[in-house]
C-alpha positions as CSV (number, residue, x, y, z in Angstrom):
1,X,-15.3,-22.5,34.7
2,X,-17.5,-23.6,31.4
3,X,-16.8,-22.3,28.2
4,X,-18.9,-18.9,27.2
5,X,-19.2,-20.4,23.2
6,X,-19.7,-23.7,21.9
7,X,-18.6,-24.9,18.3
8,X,-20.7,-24.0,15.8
9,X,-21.9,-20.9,17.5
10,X,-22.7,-18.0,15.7
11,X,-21.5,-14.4,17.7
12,X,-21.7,-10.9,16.2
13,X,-18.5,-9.1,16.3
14,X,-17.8,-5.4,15.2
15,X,-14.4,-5.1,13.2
16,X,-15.0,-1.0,14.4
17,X,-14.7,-1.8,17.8
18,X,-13.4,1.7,18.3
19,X,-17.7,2.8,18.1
20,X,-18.1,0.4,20.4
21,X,-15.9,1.5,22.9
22,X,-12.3,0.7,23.2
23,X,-10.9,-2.7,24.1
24,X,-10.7,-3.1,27.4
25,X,-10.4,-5.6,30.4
26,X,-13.1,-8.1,30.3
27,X,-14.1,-8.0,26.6
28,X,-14.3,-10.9,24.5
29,X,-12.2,-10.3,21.9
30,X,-11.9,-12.4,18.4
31,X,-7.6,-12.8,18.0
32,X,-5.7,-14.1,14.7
33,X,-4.3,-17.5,14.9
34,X,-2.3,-20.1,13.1
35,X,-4.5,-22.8,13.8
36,X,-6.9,-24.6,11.6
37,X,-9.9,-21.9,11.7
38,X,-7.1,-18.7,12.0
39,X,-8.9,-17.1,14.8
40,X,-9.5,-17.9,18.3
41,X,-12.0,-15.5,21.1
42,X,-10.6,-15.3,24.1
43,X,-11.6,-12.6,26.6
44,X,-8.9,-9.4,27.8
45,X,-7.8,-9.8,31.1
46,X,-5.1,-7.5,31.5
47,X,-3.9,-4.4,29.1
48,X,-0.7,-2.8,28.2
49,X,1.2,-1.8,31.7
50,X,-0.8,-4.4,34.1
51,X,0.6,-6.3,36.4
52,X,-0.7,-10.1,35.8
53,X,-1.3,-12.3,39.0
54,X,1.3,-14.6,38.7
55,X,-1.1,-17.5,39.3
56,X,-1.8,-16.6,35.0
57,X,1.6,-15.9,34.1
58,X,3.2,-17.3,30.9
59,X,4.7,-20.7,31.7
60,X,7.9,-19.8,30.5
61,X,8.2,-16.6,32.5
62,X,10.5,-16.9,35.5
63,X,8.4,-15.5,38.6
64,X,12.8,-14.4,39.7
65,X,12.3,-11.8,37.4
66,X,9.2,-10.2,39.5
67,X,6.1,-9.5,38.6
68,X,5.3,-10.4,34.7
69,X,3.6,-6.8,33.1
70,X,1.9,-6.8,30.0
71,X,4.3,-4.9,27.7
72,X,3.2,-1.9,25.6
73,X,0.7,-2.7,22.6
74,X,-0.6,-5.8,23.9
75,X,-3.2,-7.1,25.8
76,X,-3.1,-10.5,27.9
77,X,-6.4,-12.9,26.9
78,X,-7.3,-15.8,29.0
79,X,-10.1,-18.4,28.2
80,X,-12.7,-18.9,30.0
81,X,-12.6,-22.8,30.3
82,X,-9.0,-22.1,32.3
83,X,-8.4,-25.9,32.7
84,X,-8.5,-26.5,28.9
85,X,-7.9,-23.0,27.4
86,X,-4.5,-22.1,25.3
87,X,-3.9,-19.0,26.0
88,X,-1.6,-16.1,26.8
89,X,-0.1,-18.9,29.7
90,X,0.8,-20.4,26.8
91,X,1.4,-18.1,24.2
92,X,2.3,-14.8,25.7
93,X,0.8,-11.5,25.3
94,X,-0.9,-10.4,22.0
95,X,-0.2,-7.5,19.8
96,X,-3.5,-5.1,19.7
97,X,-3.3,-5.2,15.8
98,X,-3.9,-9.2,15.9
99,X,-7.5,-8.3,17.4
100,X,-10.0,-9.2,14.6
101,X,-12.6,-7.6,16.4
102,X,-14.6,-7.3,19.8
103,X,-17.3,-9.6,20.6
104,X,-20.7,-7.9,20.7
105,X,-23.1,-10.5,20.7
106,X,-23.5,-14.4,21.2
């Protein structure tokens, strides 16, 4: 899979993503981050109380356990460039409040 944004592009995103419907699976969503920029888009794949395929789980999460479910509060973003993407594999689930805003436009 290809990345949906390059560097450099510009994307409208609506901080009141509430008016524009709730987050849910599939969105693009702009996330808070520690790196350089402090944000990262990634798009929602699986909401509070899904079951993940375990082909996407975290890496740390022990498949023994059974199936890995997003907990409460927090949604589970992948990128789509899979290969190269950090993401919740890597980083876990992400607390709804850390979601800057939903992406409206590229």
């Amino acid at each position: 899979m290809f990345p949906t944004f390059k560097s450099g592009q510009h994307v409208l995103v609506s901080r009141a993503y509430w008016l524009v419907g709730p987050i849910k699976d599939n969105d693009v969503v702009v996330l808070t981050d520690t790196g350089p920029t402090g944000y990262i888009i990634k798009r929602v794949m699986w909401s509070a109380g899904e079951t993940v395929n375990w082909k996407w789980a975290p890496e740390n999460y022990d498949i023994r356990k059974g199936p890995f479910v997003v907990p409460p509060g927090c949604v589970y973003v992948l990128g789509d460039n899979r290969p190269e993407s950090e993401d919740s594999r890597k980083f876990g689930p992400r607390k709804v409040e850390e979601i800057l805003g939903k992406v409206l436009v590229r």
